[in-house]
C-alpha positions in Angstrom: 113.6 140.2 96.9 114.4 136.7 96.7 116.9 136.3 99.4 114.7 138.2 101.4 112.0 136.0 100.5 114.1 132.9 101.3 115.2 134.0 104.5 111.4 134.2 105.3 110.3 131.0 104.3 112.7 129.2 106.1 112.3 130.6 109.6 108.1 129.8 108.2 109.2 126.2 108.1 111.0 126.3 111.4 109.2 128.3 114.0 110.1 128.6 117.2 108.2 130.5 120.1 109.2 132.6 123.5 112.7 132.6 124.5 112.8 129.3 122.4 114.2 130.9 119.0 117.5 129.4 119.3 118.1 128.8 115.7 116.5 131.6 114.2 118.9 134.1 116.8 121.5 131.9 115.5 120.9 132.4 111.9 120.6 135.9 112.1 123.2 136.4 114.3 125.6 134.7 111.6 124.1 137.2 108.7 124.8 140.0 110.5 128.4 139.1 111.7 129.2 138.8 107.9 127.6 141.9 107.4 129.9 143.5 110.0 128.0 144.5 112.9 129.0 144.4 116.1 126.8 141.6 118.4 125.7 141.8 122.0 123.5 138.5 122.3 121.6 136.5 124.8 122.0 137.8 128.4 124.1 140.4 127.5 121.2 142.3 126.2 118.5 140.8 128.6 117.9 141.2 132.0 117.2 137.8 133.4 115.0 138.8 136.2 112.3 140.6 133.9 111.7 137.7 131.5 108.2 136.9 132.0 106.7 133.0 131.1 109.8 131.7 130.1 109.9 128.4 129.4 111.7 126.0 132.3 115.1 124.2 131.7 114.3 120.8 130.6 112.1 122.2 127.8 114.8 124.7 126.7 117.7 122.1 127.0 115.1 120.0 124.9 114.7 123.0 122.2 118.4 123.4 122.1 118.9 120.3 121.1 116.0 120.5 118.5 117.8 123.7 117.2 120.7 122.3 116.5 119.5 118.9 114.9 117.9 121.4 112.4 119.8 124.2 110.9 120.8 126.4 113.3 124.1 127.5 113.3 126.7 126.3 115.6 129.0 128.9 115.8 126.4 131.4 117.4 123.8 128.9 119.0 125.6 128.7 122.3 125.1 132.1 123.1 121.1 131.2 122.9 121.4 128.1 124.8 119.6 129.5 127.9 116.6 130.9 126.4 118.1 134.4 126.3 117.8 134.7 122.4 118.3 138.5 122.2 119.8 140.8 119.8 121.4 143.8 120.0 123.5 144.3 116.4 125.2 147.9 116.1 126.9 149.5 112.6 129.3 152.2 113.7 129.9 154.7 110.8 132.3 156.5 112.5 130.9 159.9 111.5 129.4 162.0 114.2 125.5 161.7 114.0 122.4 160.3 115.6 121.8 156.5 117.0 118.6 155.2 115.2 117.3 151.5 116.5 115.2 149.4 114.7 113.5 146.7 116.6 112.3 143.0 115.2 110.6 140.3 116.5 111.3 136.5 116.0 109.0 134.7 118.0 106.0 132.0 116.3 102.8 131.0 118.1 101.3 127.7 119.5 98.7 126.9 116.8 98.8 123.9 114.0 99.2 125.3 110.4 96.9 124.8 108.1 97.5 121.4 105.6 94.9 122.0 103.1 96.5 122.4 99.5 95.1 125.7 99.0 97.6 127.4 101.8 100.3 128.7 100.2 102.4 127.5 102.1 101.7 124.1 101.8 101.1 124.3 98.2 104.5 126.0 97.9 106.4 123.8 100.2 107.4 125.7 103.4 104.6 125.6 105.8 105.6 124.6 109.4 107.5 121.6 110.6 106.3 121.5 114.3 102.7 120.0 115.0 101.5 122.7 116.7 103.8 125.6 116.3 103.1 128.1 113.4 104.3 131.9 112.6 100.7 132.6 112.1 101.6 136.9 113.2 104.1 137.8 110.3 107.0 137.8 112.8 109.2 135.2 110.0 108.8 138.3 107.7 109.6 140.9 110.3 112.8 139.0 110.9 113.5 138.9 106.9 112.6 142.4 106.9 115.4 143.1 109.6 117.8 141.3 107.7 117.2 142.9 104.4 117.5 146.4 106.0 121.0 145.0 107.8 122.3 144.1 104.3 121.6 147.8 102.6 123.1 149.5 105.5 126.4 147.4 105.4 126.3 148.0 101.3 125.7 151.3 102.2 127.7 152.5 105.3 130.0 154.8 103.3 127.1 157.0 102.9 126.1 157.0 106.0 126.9 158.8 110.0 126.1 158.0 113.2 125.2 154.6 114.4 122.2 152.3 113.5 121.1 149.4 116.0 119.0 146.3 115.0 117.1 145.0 118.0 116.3 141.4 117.3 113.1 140.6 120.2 112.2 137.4 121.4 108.9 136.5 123.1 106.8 139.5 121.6 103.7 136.9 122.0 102.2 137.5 125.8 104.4 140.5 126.0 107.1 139.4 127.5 110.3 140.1 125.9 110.9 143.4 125.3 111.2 144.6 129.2 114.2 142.4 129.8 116.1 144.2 126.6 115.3 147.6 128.1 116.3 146.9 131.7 119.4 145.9 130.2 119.8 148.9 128.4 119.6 148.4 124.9 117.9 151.8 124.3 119.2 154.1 126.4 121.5 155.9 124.0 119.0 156.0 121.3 117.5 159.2 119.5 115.1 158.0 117.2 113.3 154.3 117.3 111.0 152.7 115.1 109.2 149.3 115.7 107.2 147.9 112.9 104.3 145.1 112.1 103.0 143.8 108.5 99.5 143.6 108.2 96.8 144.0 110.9 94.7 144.6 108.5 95.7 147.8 107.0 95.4 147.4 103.4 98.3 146.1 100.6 100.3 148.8 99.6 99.1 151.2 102.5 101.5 152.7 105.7 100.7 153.4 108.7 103.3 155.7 110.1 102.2 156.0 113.8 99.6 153.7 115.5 98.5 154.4 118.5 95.9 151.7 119.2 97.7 149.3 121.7 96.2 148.8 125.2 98.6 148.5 128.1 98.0 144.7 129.6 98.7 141.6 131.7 99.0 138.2 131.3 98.3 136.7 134.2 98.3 132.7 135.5 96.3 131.9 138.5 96.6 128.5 140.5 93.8 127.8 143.0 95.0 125.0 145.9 92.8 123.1 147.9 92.3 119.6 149.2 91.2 116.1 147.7 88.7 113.8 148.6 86.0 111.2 148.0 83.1 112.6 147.0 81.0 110.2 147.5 82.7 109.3 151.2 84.0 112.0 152.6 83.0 115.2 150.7 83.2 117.4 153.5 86.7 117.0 154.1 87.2 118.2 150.3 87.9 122.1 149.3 87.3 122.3 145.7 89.4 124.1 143.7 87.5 123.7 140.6 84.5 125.7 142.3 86.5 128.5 143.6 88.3 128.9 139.6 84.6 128.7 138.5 83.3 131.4 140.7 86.3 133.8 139.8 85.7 133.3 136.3 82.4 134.2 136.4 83.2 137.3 138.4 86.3 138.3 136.6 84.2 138.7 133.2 81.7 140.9 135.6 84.1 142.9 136.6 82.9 146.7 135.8 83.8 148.9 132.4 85.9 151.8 132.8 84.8 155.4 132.2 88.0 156.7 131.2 88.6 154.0 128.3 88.6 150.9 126.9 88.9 147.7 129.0 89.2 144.2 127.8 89.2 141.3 130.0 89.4 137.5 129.1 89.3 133.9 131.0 91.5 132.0 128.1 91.9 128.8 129.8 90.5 126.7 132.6 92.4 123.5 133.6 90.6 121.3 136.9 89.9 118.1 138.3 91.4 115.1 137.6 88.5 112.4 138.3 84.6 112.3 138.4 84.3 111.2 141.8 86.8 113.2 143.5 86.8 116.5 145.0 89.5 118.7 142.7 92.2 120.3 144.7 93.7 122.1 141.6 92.4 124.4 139.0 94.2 126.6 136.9 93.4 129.9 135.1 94.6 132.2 132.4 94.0 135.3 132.0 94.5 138.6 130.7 93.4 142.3 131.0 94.3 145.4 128.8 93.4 149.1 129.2 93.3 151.7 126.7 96.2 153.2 128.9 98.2 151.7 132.2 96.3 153.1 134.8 93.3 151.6 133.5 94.8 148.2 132.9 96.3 148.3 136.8 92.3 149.0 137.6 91.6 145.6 136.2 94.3 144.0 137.6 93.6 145.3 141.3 89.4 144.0 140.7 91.1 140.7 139.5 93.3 140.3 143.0 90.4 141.1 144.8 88.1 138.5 143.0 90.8 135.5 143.3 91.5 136.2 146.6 87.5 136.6 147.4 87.0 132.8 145.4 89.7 131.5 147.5 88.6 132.4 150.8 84.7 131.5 149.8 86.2 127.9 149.1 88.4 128.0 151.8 91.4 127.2 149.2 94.8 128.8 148.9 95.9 130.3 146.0 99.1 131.7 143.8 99.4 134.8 140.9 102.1 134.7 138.5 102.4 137.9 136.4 103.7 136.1 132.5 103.4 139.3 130.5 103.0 142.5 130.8 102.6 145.6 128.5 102.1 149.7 128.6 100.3 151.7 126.3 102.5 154.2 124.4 101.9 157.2 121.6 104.1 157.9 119.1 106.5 161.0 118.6 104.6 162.9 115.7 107.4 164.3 114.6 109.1 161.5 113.7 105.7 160.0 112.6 106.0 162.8 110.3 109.5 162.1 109.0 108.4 158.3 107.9 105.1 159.3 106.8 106.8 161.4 103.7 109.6 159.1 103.2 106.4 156.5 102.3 104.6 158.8 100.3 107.7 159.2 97.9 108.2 155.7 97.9 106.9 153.7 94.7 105.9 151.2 96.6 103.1 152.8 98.6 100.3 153.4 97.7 98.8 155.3 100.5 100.1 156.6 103.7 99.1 157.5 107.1 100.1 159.5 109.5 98.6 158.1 112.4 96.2 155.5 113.5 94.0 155.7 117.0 92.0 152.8 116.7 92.8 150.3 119.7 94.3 147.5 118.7 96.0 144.4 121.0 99.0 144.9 123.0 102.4 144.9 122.1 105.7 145.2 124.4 107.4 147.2 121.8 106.1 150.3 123.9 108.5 149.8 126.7 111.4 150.5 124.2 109.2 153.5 122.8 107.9 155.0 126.3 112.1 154.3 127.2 113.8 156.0 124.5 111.2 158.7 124.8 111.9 159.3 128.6 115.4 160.0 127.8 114.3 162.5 125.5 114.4 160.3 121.9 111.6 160.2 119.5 109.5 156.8 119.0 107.1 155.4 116.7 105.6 151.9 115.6 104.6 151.6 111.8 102.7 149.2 110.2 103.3 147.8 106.5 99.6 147.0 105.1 99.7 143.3 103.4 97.2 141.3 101.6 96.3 138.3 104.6 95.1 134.9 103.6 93.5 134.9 107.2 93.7 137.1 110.5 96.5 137.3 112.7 96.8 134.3 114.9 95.1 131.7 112.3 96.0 128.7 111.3 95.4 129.9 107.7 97.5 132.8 108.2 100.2 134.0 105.0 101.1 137.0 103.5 101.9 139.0 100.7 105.2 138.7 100.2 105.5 141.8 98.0 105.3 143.5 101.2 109.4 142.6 102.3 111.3 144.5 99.6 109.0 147.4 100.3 109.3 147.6 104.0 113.0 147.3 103.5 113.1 150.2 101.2 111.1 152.3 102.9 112.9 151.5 106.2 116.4 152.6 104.7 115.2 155.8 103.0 114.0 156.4 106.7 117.8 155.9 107.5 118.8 158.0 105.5 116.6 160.8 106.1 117.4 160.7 110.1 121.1 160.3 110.0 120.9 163.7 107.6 118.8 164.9 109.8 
């Protein structure tokens, strides 16, 4: 527990978002070569063309050299240097059995910890370093939990057949990670998979075995172009980008419910204008929509086109859609729902389990590894370790349990254990 523990708090102290988690890749990377798994890192295990909002070269090149000023290892960091900060980690048995794939992610958020005394982290010494960066999500413990469950396979790989793969994620936040790992193949041979979260407000000491609440989704940045001028002088030779933003912001958040689902639909951010007196020929938007399922979602994403493109032609202005993220909706294999559902109920650390959840949640991108490995004829499932939460996801106040580690990592390998006997 306290080496898990420690592993956590450090990668709290040192968080690092999208494609950007050079040093925690590298870290883990160097636990699990001691722990004898075999490695496929960076781009071998992600398919550049489907990484979606990564970050460009001179802020990478800048992160490198961040990472390696604090902590990361050296021996592993260069295959992260590009912003390809996957994980693929494989333990061979050599016995004849099933492949079972476990999938983590690493990445933080852009949002300033809290400093007050009365966050733990603060009080106990390893809130975050970076102004402005925070793992405010759980995803430092998910990456502990990974690393625990790496450890009691290795001690335990005598015991076991068939192969077990830990999938290491970046960029989970925006969905936009796990596509590049699956178009590079890092599930296809995979018969059962299990993604899991801490919290989202499921109770401490509860288990969810199977949600099915996430809404398929797209992040999507807009850039409206027009042309500058005076406007005072010559305002007619203006075409205001700021108006045409505002009109498609207005319309986007009109744009009609539909009847087979939920929809969601948000405006985030609105960037225009760059003086009082001139006429702004930029304005930028972000925005996402999510669906109860995909063809839902790709309703609101086809009213969305329409509305920039009628904004844009009202205000005579050009504009561009970049697709950042993108997610599908998935449900989880019941039967091996099933399977983890008893293997928590014998465990003493649960107090309660679940079989499955149907309340819609957010998105996540763990489903194109579950709608993948299911495809191909696999079982899937996403789980969810209840914790007790200082504040919601995705808040500054944000902490955990951290009672929770030892007991995901326990239930997790039972899990093991049951499959490859299975």
């Amino acid at each position: 527990m306290e080496k898990i523990i420690s592993w956590r708090r450090d990668f709290h102290k040192y968080p690092e978002t999208g494609f950007l988690e050079m040093r925690t890749a590298s870290i883990v990377a160097s636990y699990l070569d001691e722990l004898g798994f075999d490695l496929k890192m960076g781009s071998e295990v992600m398919a550049k063309e489907y990484c979606m909002g990564k970050p460009d070269d001179g802020e990478t090149e800048a992160h490198y050299k961040w990472a390696l000023e604090n902590g990361a290892n050296k021996e592993f960091i260069s295959y992260f240097s590009e912003g390809y900060t996957g994980i693929v980690a494989t333990m061979e048995t050599g016995k004849e059995g099933p492949t079972i794939a476990y999938r983590f992610d690493m990445d933080a958020l852009d949002i300033h910890e809290e400093e007050s005394s009365s966050h733990v982290p603060q009080r106990e010494g390893f809130r975050s370093k970076l102004s402005n960066k925070m793992h405010a999500c759980g995803h430092d413990a998910h990456t502990s939990i990974g690393l625990g469950l790496a450890t009691v396979i290795s001690e335990n790989k005598d015991k076991l057949t068939g192969t077990i793969k830990l999938i290491f994620q970046p960029a989970e936040e925006g969905t936009r990670g796990a596509r590049s790992m699956v178009e590079a193949k890092a599930v296809d041979e995979v018969d059962y998979f299990i993604a899991i979260h801490i919290g989202t407000g499921v109770p401490h000491g509860n288990f969810v075995a199977a949600n099915n609440g996430f809404l398929a989704t797209s992040k999507v940045d807009i850039t409206f172009k027009g042309r500058a001028s005076h406007a005072g002088g010559n305002p007619e030779e203006g075409r205001n980008a700021l108006l045409a933003a505002a009109s498609a912001s207005l319309n986007i958040h009109a744009i009609s419910n539909h009847s087979g689902g939920a929809t969601r639909i948000n405006v985030g951010e609105f960037h225009a204008g760059s003086g009082r007196n001139i006429i702004p020929d930029r304005a930028h938007l972000k925005v996402e929509t999510r669906g109860e399922n995909t063809s839902i979602n790709e309703y609101l994403e086809e009213q969305l086109k329409s509305i920039i493109a009628g904004s844009a032609q009202m205000y005579r202005v050009d504009y561009e859609i970049e697709t950042v993220g993108k997610g599908i909706n998935c449900h989880c294999s019941k039967e091996l729902a099933s399977i983890l559902h008893e293997t928590a109920e014998q465990s003493p650390f649960i107090k309660e389990s679940i079989n499955e959840s149907n309340v819609p949640a957010g998105s996540e991108d763990a489903t194109y590894f579950m709608e993948r490995v299911k495809q191909r004829g696999g079982l899937a499932t996403y789980c969810i370790f209840g914790t007790d939460l200082a504040a919601g996801h995705h808040n500054e106040a944000f902490d955990i349990n951290e009672e929770t580690l030892p007991a995901a990592v326990e239930v997790l390998f039972q899990t093991v254990q049951k499959l490859v006997n299975k």
